[in-house]
Backbone as JSON, one array per atom type, in Angstrom:
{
  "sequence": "XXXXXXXXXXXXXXXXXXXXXXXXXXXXXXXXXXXXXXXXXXXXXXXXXXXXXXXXXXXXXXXXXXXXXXXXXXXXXXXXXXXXXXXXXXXXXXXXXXXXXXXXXXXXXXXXXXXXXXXXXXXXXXXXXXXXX",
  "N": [[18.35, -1.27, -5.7], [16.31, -3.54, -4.31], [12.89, -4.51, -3.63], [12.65, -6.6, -0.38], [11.12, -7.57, 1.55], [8.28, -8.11, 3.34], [5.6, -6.98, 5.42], [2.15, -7.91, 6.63], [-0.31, -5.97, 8.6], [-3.14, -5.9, 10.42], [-5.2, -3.51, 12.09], [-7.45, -3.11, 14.15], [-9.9, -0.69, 14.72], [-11.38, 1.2, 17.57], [-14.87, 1.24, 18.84], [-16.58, 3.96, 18.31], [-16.2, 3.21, 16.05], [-15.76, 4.56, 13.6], [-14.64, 5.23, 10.34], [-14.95, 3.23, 9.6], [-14.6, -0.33, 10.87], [-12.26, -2.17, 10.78], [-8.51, -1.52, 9.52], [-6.13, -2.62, 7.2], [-3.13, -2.62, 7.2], [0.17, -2.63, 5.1], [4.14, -3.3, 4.76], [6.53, -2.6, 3.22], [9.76, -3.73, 2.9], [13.33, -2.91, 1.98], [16.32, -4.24, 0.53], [18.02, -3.02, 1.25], [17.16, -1.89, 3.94], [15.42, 0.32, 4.04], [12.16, 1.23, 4.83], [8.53, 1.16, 3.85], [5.53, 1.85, 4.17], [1.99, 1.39, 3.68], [-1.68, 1.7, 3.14], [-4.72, -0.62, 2.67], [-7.0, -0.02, 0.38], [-10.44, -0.23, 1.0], [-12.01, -2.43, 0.72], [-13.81, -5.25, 0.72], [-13.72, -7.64, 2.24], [-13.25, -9.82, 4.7], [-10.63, -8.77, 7.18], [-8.7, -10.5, 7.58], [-8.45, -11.46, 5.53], [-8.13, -9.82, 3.37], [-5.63, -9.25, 4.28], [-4.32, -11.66, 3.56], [-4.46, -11.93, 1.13], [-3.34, -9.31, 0.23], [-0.24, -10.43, 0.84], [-0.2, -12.76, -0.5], [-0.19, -11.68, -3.37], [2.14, -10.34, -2.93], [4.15, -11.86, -2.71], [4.14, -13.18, -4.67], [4.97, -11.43, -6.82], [6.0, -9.11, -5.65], [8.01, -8.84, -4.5], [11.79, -8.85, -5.17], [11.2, -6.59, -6.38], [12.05, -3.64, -8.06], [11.48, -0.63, -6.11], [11.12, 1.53, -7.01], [9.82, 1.96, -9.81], [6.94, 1.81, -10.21], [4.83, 2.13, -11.88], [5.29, 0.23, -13.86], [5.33, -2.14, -12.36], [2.76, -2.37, -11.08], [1.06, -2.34, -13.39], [1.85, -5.26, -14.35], [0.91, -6.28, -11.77], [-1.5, -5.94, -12.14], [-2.32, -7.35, -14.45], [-1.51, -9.41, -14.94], [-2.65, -11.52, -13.08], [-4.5, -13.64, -11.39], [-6.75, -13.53, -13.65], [-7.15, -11.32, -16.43], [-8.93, -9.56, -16.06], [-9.15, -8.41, -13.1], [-10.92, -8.31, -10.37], [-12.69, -5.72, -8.03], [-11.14, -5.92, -5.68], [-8.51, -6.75, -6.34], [-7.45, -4.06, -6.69], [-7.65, -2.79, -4.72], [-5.8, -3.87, -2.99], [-3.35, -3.36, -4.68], [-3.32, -0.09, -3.61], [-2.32, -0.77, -1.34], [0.23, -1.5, -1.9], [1.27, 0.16, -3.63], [1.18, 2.55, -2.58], [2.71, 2.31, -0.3], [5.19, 1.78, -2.18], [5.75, 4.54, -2.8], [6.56, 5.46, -0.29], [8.93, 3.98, -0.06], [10.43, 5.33, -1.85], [9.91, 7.78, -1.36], [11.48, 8.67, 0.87], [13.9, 6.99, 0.19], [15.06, 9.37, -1.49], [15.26, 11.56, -0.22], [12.84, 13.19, -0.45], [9.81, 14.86, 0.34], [6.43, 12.53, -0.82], [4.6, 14.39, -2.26], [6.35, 16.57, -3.3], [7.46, 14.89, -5.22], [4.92, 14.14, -6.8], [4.5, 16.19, -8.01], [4.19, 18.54, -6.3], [3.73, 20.77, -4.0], [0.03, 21.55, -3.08], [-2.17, 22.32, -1.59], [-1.34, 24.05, 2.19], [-1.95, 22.83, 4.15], [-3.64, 19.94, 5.29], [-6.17, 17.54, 6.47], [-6.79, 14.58, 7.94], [-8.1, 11.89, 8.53], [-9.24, 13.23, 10.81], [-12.11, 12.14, 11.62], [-11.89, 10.77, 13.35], [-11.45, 10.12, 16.26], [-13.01, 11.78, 18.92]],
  "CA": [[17.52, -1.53, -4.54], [15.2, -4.37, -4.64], [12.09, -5.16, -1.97], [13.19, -8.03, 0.24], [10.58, -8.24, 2.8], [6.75, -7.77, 3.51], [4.46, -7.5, 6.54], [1.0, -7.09, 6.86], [-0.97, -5.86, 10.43], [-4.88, -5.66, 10.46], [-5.5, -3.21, 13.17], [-9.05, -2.79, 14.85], [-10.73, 0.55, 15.17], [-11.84, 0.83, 18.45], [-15.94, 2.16, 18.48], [-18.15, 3.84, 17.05], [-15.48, 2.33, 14.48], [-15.53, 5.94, 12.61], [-13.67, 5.09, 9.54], [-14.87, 1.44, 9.38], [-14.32, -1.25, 11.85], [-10.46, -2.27, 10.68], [-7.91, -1.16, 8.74], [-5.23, -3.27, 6.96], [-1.23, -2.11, 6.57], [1.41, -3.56, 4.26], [5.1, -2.69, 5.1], [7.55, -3.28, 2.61], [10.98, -3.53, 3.38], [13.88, -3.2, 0.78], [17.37, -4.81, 0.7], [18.92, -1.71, 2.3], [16.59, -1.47, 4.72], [14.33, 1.14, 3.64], [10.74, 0.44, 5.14], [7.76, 1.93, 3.15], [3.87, 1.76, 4.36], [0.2, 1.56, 2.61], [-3.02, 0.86, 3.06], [-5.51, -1.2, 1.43], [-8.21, 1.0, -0.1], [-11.92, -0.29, 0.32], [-12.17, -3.68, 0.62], [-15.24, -5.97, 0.86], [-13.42, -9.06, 3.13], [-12.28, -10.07, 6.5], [-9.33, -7.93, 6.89], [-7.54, -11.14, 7.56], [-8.56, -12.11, 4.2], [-7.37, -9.12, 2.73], [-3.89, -9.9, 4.78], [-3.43, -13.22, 2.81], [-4.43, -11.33, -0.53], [-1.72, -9.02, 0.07], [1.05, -11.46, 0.67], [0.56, -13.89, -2.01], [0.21, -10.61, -4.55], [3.58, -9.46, -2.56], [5.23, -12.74, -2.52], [4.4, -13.7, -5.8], [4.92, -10.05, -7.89], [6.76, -7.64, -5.74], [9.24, -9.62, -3.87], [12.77, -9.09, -5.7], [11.02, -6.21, -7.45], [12.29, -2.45, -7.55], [10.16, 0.11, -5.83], [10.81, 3.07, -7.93], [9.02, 1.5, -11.04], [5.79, 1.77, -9.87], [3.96, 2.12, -12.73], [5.4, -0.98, -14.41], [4.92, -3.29, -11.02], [0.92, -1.96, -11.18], [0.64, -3.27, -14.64], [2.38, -6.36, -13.98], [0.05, -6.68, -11.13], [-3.03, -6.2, -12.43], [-2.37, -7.98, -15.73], [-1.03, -10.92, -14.42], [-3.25, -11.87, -12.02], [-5.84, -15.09, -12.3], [-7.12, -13.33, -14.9], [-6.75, -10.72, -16.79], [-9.81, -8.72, -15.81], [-9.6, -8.68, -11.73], [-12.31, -7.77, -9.97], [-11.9, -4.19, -7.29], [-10.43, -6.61, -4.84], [-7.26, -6.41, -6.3], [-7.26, -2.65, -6.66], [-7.35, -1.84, -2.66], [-4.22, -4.52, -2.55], [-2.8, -2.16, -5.3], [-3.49, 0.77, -3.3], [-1.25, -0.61, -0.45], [1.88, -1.66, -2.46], [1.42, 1.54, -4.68], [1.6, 3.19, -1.3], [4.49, 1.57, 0.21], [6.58, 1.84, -3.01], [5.72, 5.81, -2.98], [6.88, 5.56, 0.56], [9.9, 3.86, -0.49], [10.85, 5.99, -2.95], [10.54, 9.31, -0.96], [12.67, 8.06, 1.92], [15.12, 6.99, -0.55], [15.57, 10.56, -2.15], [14.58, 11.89, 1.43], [11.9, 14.31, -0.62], [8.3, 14.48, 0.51], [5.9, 12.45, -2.0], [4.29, 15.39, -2.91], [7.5, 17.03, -4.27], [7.37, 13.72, -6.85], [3.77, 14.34, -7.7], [3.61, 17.59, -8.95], [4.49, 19.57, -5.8], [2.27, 20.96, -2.95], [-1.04, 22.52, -3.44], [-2.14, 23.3, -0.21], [-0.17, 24.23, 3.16], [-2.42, 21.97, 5.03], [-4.59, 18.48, 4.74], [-6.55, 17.23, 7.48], [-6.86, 13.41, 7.55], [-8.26, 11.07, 9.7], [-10.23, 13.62, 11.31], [-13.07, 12.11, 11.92], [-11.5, 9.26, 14.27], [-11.65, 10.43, 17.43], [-13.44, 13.1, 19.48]],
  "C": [[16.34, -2.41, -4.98], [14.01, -4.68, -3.04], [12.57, -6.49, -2.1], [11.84, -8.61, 1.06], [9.5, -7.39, 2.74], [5.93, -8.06, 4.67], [3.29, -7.28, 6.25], [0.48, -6.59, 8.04], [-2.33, -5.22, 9.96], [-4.99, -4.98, 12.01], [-7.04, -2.75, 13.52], [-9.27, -1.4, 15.17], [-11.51, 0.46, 16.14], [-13.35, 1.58, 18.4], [-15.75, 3.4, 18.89], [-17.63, 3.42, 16.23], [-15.58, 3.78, 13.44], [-14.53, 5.48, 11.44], [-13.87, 3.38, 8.75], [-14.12, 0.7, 11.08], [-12.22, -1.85, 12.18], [-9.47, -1.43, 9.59], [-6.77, -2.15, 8.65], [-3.73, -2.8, 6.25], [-0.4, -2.75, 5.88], [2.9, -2.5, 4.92], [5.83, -3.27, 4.16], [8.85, -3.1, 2.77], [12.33, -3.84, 1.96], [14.98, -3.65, 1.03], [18.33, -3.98, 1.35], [18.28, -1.29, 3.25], [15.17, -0.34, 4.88], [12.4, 0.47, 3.81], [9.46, 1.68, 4.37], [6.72, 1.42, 3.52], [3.21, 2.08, 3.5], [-0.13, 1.08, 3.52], [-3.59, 0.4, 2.32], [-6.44, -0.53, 1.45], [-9.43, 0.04, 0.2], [-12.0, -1.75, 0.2], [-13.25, -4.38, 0.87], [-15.18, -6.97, 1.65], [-12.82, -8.53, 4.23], [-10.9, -9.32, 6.09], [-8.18, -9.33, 7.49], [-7.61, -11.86, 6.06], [-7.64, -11.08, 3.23], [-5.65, -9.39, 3.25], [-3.5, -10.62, 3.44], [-3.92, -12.83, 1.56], [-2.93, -10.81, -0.37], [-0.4, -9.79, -0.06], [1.28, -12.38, 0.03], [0.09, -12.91, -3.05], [1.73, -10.08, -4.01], [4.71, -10.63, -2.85], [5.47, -13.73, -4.33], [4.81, -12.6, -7.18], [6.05, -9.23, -7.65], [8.05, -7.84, -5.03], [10.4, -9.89, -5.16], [12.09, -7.73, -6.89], [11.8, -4.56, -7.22], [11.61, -1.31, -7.48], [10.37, 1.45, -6.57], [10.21, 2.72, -9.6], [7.95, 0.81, -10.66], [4.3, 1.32, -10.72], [3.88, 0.44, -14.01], [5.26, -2.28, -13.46], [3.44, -3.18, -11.25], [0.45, -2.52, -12.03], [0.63, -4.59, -14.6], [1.0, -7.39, -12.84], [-1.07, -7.05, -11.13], [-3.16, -6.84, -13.67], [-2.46, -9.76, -15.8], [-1.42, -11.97, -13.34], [-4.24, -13.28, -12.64], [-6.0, -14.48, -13.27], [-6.78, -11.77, -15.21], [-7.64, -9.45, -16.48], [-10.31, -8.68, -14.59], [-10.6, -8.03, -11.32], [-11.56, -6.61, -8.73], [-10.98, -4.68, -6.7], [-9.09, -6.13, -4.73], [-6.31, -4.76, -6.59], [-6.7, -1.74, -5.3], [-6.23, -2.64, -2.7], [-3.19, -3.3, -3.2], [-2.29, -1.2, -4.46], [-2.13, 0.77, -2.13], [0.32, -0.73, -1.19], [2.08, -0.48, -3.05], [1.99, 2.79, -3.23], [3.0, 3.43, -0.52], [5.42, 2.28, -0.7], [6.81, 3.44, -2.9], [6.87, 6.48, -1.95], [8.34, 5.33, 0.63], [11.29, 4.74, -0.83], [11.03, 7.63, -2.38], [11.16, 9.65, 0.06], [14.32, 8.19, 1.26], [16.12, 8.4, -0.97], [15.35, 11.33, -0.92], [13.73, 13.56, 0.74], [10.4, 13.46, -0.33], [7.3, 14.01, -0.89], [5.17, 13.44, -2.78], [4.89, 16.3, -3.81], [7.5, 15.88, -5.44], [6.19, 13.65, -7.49], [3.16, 15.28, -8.4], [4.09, 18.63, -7.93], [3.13, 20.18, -5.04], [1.06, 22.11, -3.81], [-1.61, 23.05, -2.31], [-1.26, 23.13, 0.85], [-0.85, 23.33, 4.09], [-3.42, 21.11, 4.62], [-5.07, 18.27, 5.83], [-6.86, 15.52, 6.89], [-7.31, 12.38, 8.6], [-8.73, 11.38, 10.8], [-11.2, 13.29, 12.4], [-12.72, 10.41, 13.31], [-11.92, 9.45, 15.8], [-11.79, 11.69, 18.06], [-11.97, 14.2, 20.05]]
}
């Protein structure tokens, strides 16, 4: 299984903006179809800026790559970049492909990522909370 295909979508938080103003998605799609989501962590730019980060780190790294070797794509990523010492920037891109591939990957085996990280710790998470009354 190799990723084939990559979207991004910058969606707007509608006010008070709780959470920040936007948020930016990656979707990666693999040669069998398998679609896997992220986000980008924390970013400092126009979330259409962050877009066109993502997709020339996706189109130039992870395109043709295979999403269950996560840890060796990450390296790759952050090694191989302009330089060798990126600045956070490319960390929140990280965050979404690292995401995705997780997403990937626990589709694939159809176990929850938590069963691949160690296994649950609590019976409940709350997330995103604070979005709307």
């Amino acid at each position: 299984m190799k990723i084939a295909d990559l979207k991004t979508y910058v969606v707007e938080n509608p006010p008070p903006h709780n959470g920040g103003p936007y948020w930016v998605f990656l979707k990666l799609t693999t040669d069998n179809g398998i679609e896997g989501f992220g986000e980008a962590y924390s970013l400092p730019f126009h979330p259409r800026i962050v877009a066109l980060m993502i997709e020339d780190v996706c189109e130039r790294q992870v395109i043709g790559s295979d999403p269950f070797k996560i840890e060796s794509l990450w390296r790759i990523i952050y090694s191989s970049s302009y330089t060798q010492h990126p600045d956070l920037s490319l960390v929140g891109v990280l965050s979404a492909i690292e995401m995705a591939c997780w997403d990937i990957v626990g589709k694939e085996l159809n176990k929850p990522i938590y069963e691949l990280l160690g296994g649950r710790v609590h019976e409940t998470l709350r997330s995103y909370t604070y979005l709307y009354p």
